[in-house]
N, C-alpha and C positions, 0 to 999 in steps of 0.2 A: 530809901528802900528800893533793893532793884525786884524791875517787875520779872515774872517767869513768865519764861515760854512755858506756851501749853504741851503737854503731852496725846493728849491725844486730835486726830484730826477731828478737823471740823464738821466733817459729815457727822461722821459717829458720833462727837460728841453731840449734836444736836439729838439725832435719832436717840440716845440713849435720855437726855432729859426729855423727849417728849413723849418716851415709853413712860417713864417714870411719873407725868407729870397724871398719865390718861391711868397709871392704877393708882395715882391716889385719889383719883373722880374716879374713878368706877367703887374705893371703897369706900366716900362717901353715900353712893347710893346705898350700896350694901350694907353698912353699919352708922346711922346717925348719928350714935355717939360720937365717934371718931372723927366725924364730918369739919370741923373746925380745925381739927390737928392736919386732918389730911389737906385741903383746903390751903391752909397755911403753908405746908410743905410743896405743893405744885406752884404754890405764887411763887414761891422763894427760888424757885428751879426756872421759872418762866422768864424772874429778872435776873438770873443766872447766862440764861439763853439769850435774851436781849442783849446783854453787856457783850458776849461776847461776838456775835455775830452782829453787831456794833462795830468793833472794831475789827474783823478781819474779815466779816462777808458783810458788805454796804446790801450787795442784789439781794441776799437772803432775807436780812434782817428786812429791808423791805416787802418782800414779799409774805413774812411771817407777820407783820405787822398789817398788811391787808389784809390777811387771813382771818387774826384773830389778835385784840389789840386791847382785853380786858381786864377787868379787877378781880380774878380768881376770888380774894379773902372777902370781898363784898357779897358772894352769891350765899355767907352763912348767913347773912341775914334775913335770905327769901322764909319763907315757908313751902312745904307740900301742897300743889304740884309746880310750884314754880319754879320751886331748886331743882326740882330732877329734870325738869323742862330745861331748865338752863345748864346746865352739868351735861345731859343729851350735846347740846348746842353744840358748848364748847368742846364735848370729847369729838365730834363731828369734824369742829374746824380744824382741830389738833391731827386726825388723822388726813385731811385734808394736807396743809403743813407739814407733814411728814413725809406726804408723798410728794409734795415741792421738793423737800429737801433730797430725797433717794432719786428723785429724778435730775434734779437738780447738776 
């Protein structure tokens, strides 16, 4: 199987998964129900982001990894207020991370 060049740059694509990753943690605050789906959907974006800033940003991927180096799908297991405590955190580090990356 041949591998694809990506489409879009690397900047953007980063900043747009960690848009992406910060309203599915904000709508686990907002709807519990959803919290496990959404949750599930930002890990999968997170090791999306890893893999690729892996292979074509070593500095990034590094620094995203100082940043913030967790198990998004383990935080459905907290309860109230430890999940929103921790979803706080990580939306923190994420926007943190993002400003790496725009400055970057």
């Amino acid at each position: 199987m041949q591998q694809q060049k990506p489409r879009t740059a690397i900047r953007e694509f980063s900043l747009d998964l960690l848009d992406f990753m910060q309203e599915r943690l904000q709508e686990c605050l907002a709807d519990p129900a959803s919290c496990r789906a959404a949750l599930s959907d930002a890990s999968c974006a997170f090791r999306i982001l890893r893999r690729r800033l892996r292979a074509e940003a070593k500095d990034r991927f590094t620094q995203l990894v100082l940043v913030y180096d967790g198990d998004l799908e383990s935080l459905a297991n907290l309860e109230q207020p430890e999940l929103a405590n921790a979803i706080n955190d990580t939306l923190d580090r994420l926007r943190i991370a993002a400003r790496i990356i725009e400055n970057g």
